[in-house]
C-alpha atoms as one frame of an Amber mdcrd trajectory, in Angstrom:
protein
   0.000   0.000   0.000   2.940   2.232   0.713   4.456   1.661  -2.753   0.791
   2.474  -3.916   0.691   5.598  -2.477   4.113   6.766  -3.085   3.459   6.064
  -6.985  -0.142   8.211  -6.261   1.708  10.894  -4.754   4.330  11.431  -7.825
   1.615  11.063 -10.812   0.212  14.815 -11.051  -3.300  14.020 -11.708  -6.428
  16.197 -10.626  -8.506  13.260 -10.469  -9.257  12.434  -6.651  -8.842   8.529
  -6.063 -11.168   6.528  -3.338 -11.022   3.508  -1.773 -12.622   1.400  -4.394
  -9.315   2.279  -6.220  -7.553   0.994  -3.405  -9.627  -2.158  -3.112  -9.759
  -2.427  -6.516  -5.550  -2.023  -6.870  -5.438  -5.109  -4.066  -7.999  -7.401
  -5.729  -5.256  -7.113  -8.669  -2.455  -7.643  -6.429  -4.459 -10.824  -5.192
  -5.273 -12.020  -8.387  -1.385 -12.061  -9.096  -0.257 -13.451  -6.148  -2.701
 -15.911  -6.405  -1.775 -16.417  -9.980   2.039 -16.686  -9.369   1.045 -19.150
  -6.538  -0.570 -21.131  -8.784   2.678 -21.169 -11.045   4.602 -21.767  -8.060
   2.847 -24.977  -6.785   3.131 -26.351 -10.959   6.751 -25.684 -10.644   6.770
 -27.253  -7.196   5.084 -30.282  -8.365   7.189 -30.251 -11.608  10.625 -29.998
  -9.798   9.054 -32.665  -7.571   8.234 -35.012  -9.945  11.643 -34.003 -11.255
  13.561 -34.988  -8.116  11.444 -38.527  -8.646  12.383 -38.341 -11.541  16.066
 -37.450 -10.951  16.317 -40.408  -7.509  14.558 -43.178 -10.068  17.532 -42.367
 -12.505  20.398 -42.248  -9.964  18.850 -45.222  -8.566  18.605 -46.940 -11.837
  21.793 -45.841 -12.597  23.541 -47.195  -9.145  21.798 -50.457 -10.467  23.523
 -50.678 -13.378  27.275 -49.556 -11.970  26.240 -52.474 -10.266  25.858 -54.368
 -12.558  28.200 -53.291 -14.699  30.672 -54.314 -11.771  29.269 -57.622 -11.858
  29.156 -57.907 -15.370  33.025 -57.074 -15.403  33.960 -59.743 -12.282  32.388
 -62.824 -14.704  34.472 -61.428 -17.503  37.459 -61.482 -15.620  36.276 -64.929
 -14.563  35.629 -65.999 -17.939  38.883 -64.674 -18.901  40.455 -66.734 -16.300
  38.586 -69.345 -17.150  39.553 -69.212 -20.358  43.127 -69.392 -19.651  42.885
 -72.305 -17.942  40.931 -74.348 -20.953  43.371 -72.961 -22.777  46.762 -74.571
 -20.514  44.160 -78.066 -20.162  43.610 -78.119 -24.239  47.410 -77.866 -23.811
  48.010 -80.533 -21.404  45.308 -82.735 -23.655  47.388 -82.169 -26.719  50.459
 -83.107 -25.243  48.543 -86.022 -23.573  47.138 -87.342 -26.334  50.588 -86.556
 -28.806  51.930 -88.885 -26.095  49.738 -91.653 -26.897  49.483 -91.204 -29.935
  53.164 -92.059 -30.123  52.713 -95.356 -27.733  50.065 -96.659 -29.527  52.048
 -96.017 -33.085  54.986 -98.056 -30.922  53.100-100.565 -30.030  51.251-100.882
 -33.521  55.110-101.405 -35.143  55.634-104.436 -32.309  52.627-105.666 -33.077
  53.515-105.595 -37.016  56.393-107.110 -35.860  55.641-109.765 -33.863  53.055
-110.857 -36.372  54.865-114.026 -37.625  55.825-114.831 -33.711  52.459-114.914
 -33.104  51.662-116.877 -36.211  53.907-119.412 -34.863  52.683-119.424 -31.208
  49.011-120.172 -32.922  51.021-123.065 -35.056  52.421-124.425 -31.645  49.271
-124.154 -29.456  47.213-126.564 -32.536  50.420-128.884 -32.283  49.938-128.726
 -27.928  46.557-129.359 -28.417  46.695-132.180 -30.906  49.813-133.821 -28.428
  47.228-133.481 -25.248  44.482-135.241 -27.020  46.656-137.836 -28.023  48.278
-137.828 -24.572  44.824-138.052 -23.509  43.776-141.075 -25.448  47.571-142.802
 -24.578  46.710-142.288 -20.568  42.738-143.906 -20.781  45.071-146.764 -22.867
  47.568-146.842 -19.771  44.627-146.755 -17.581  42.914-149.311 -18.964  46.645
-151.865 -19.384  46.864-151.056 -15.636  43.903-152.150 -14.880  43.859-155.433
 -16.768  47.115-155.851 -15.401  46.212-155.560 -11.453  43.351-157.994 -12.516
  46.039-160.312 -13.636  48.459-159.574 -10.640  45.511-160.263  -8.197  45.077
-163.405 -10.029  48.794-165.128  -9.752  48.967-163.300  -6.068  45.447-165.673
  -5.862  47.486-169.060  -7.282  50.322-167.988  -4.957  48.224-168.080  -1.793
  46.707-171.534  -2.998  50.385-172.703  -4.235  52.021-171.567  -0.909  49.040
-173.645   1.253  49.517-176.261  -0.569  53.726-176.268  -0.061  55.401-177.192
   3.088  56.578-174.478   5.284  59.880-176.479   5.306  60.421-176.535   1.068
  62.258-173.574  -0.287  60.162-171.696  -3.101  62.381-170.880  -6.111  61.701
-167.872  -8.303  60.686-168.834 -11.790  63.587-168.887 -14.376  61.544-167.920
 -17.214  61.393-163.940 -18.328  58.089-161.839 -19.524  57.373-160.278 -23.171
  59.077-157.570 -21.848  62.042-159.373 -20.913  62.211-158.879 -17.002  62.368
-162.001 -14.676  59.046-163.472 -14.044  58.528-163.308 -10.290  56.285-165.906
  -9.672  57.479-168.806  -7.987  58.229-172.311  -9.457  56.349-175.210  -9.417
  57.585-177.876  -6.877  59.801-179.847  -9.161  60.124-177.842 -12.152  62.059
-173.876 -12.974  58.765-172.765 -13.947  55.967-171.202 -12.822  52.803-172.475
 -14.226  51.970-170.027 -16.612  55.604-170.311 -17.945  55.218-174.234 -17.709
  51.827-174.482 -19.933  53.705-172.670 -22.557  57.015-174.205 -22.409  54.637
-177.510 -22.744  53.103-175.753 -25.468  56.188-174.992 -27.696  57.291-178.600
 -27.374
């Protein structure tokens, strides 16, 4: 109102001003106030909405240094990683170069010991054929052993009988004759003769 009134008192004017002038210079005043209020609370709620704005970016953007710090740690660790494949593919080169080499070794002794082998096949068939027949020989041996204890139990029979039959006082003589084989027989004689009785029938038998 001051400022009103000074401005009033330097405008030279013969026109007389009342209090609707005044009322009427405040209602203005109001209007602009009100008015610049108005812009003020837009620009509030703008630099508000701003500053939500502005925290949702910094936010976002502390996210993604985040991330981005993340995202940097696996490629270091996929670097690393990477390294290490690498010095393995290396060691599984070398490994299998290594092997490669034995097996080509070993391929070159086998080439070589192809006709040894060839043989060792030709001598198994031959061991194989000498067992059977080994096999076959022993059943024969078997079997002449047999007979033979048959026969043995038979003159040890006609020994016991011969023997009852002899005094205990005669002396039994060994029979001078000899087997197919051409060992002494070794049955006894018969009481008044050099033979036994098997060897007697067939000396009797030749004459």
């Amino acid at each position: 109102m001051s400022i009103f009134n000074n401005n009033k008192s330097k405008i030279e004017t013969n026109k007389n001003i009342g209090l609707t002038d005044y009322q009427y210079k405040l209602n203005e005043r109001k209007e602009e106030y009100d008015h610049l209020n108005e812009i003020l609370r837009g620009m509030r709620s703008e630099v508000s909405n701003l500053m939500d704005e502005i925290k949702e970016v910094t936010d976002n953007l502390v996210k993604k240094n985040a991330e981005l710090f993340l995202l940097e740690q696996s490629i270091e660790d996929l670097k690393r990683s990477y390294d290490l494949l690498q010095q393995n593919v290396k060691y599984e080169e070398e490994a299998f170069n290594k092997v490669n080499q034995e097996l080509a070794k070993i391929k070159n002794e086998i080439n070589e010991n192809m006709p040894y082998y060839d043989k060792l096949n030709l001598v198994k068939k031959e061991y194989e054929s000498v067992s059977l027949q080994l096999i076959v020989c022993k059943a024969e041996l078997e079997k002449t052993k047999n007979e033979s204890n048959l026969k043995t139990d038979v003159s040890d029979k006609d020994k016991l009988e011969n023997n009852l039959e002899i005094p205990m006082a005669t002396k039994k003589l060994k029979c001078k004759a000899k087997t197919k084989t051409g060992s002494k027989c070794k049955r006894y004689a018969v009481d008044g003769t050099l033979y036994c009785s098997f060897h007697t029938s067939e000396v009797k038998s030749k004459k």
